[in-house]
C-alpha positions in Angstrom: 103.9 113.8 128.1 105.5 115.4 125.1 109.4 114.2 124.4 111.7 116.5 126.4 113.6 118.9 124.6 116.6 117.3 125.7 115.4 114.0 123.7 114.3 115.7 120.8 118.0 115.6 118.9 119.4 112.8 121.2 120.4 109.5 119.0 117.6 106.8 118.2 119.9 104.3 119.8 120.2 106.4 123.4 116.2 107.4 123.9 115.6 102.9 122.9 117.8 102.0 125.1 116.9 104.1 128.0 113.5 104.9 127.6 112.5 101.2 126.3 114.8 98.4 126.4 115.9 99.2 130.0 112.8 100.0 131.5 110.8 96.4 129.6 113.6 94.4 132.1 112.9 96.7 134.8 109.2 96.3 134.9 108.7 92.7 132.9 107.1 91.0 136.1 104.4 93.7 136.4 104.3 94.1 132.4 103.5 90.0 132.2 100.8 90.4 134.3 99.2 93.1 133.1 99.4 91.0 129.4 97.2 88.0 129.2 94.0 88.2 127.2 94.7 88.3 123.3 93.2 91.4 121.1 90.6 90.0 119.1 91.8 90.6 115.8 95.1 89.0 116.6 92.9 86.0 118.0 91.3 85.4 114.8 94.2 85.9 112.6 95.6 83.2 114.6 93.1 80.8 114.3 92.7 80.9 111.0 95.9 80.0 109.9 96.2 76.6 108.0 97.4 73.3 110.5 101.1 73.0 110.5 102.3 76.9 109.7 105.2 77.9 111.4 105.6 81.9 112.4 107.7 84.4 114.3 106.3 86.6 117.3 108.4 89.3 116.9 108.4 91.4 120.2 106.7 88.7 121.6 107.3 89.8 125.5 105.1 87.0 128.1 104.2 84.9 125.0 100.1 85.5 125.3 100.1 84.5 121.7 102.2 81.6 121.5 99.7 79.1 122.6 96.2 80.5 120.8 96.2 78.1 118.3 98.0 74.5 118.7 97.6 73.0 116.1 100.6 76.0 114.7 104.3 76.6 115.5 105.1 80.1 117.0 109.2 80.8 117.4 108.8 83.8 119.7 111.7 86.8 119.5 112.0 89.9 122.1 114.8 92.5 122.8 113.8 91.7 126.7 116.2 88.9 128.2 113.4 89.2 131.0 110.4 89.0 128.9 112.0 86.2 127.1 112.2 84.3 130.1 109.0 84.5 130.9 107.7 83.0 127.6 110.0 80.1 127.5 109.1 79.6 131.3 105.7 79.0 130.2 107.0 76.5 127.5 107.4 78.5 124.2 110.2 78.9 122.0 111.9 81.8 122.5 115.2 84.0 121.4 116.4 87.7 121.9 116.8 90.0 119.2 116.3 92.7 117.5 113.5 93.4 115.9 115.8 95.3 112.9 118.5 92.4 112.5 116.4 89.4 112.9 118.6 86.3 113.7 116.5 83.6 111.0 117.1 82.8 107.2 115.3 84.6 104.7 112.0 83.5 103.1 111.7 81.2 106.6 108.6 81.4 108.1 104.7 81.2 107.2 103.6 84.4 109.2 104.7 86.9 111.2 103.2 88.9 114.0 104.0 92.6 115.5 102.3 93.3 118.0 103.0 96.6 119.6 106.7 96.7 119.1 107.2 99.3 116.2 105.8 102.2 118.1 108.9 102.3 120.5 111.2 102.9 117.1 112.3 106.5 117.3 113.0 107.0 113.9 110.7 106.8 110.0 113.9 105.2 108.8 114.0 102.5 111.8 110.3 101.8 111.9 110.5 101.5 108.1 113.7 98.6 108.6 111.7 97.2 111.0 108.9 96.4 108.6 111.5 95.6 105.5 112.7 92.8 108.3 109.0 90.9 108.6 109.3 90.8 105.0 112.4 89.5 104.6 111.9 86.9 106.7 108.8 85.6 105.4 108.1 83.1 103.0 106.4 84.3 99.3 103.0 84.4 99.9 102.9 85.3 104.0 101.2 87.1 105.8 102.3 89.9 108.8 100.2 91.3 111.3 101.3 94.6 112.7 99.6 96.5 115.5 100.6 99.9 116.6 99.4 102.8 119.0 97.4 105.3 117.4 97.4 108.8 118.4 94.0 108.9 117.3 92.7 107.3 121.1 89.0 106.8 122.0 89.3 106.1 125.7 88.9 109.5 127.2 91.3 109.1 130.3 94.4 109.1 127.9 95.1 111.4 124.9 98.9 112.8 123.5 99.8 116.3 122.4 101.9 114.9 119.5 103.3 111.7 118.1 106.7 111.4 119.9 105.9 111.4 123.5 106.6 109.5 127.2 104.6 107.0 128.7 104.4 106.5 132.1 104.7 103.0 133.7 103.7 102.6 137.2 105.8 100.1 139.0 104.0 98.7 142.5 106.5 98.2 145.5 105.4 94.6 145.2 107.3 94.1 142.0 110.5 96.3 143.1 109.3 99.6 142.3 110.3 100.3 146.0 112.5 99.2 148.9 110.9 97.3 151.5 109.8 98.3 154.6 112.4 96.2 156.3 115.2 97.7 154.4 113.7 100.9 154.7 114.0 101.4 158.4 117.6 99.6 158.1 119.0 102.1 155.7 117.2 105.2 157.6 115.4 106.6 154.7 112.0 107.6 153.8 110.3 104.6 152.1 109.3 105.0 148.4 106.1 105.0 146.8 106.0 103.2 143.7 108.4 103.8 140.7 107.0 105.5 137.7 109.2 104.8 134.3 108.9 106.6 131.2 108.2 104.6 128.4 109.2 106.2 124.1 106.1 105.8 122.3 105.6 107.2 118.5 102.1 107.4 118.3 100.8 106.7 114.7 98.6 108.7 112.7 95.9 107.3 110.6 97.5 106.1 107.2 100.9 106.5 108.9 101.4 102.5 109.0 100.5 101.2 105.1 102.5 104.5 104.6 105.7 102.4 105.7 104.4 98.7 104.8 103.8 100.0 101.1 107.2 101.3 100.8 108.7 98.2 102.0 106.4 95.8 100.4 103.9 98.1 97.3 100.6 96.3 97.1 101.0 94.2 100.2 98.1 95.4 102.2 95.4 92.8 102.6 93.4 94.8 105.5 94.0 97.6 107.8 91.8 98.8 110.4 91.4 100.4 114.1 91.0 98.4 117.5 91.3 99.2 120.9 93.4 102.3 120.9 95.3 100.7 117.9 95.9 101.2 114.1 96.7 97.4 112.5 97.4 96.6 109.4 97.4 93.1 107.8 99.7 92.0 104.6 101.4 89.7 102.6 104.7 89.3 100.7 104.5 89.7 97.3 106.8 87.7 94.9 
């Protein structure tokens, strides 16, 4: 659906926090089950890298990428306490933050990944910060990987009537989306079906994202491309 009126002037800060942040630790169980087989192009990428590199997942959620290629180091970072969890559960290194005030030294890591994080930015000037960050923390010479939604969709159950629009997330009662039956019949109330959230998505036009990575980084671009649903771009930090 198409951003409410309402949301339309609201602050950048107000529509993240409600209509992302909250609703990732509301729906994290169901959201880490849903994510476990990596998108090929991030699988390569991955695999390619040199023995020994050390990188930051930045919006990392369950940690599906952590653990594609062992024989590199992959710090993992997420604005979900929940989703945070559940990657160092599975025995990754993991640390909340934000994706525009990353907690690590400049010039630090090897590569970086975002994967499907940028998107839920409500603002050019956020999404653009967000993208300064990967580079700042970087080394000379590294390489990003950045995925986003592109409004541009081939699969024909889901297309958007503009770039700034609601998602739904449907929660099953299994994961808490509901009360219980039990509870249910103890509270006297008409039992639930499951809870649908509404997710802030930007969807990205084509050209949209080397838009942003060449004003933070000019001649940066090593690759950009379209994959499932998905505009990507590839690039490295010059100087």
């Amino acid at each position: 659906m198409s951003l409410p009126a309402t949301l339309v002037d609201a602050s950048q800060v107000g529509i993240e926090e409600e209509h992302v942040h909250s609703i990732y630790e509301k729906i994290a169980p169901h959201f880490s089950d849903t994510r476990y087989k990596p998108w090929p192009v991030v699988d390569a990428f991955l695999k390619d890298l040199p023995d020994g590199m050390c990188g930051l997942d930045i919006g990392c959620g369950n940690g599906k990428y952590m653990g594609v290629n062992p024989n590199i180091f992959i710090v993992g970072s997420d604005r979900s306490p929940s989703l945070c969890g559940i990657a160092a559960s599975k025995g990754h290194s993991c640390v909340v933050a934000d994706t525009l005030a990353l907690p690590h030294p400049s010039s630090r890591f090897d590569f970086c990944l975002s994967i499907a994080v940028i998107h839920h930015l409500h603002t050019p000037e956020r999404r653009l910060r967000a993208i300064k960050e990967m580079f700042r923390i970087l080394k000379p010479g590294g390489k990003a990987l950045i995925f986003v939604w592109a409004l541009e969709q081939e699969t024909k159950y889901r297309t958007f009537e503009g770039q700034d629009v609601l998602v739904p997330w449907n929660l099953p009662k299994r994961y808490g989306g509901a009360r219980t039956l039990e509870n249910a019949v103890a509270d006297n109330v008409v039992l639930e079906t499951d809870k649908i959230y509404q997710r802030y998505y930007h969807m990205f036009v084509k050209g949209e994202l080397e838009g942003l990575i060449t004003q933070a980084c000019p001649d940066a671009i090593l690759e950009s491309g379209y994959q499932r649903d998905n505009w990507y771009c590839m690039a490295t930090k010059v100087g």
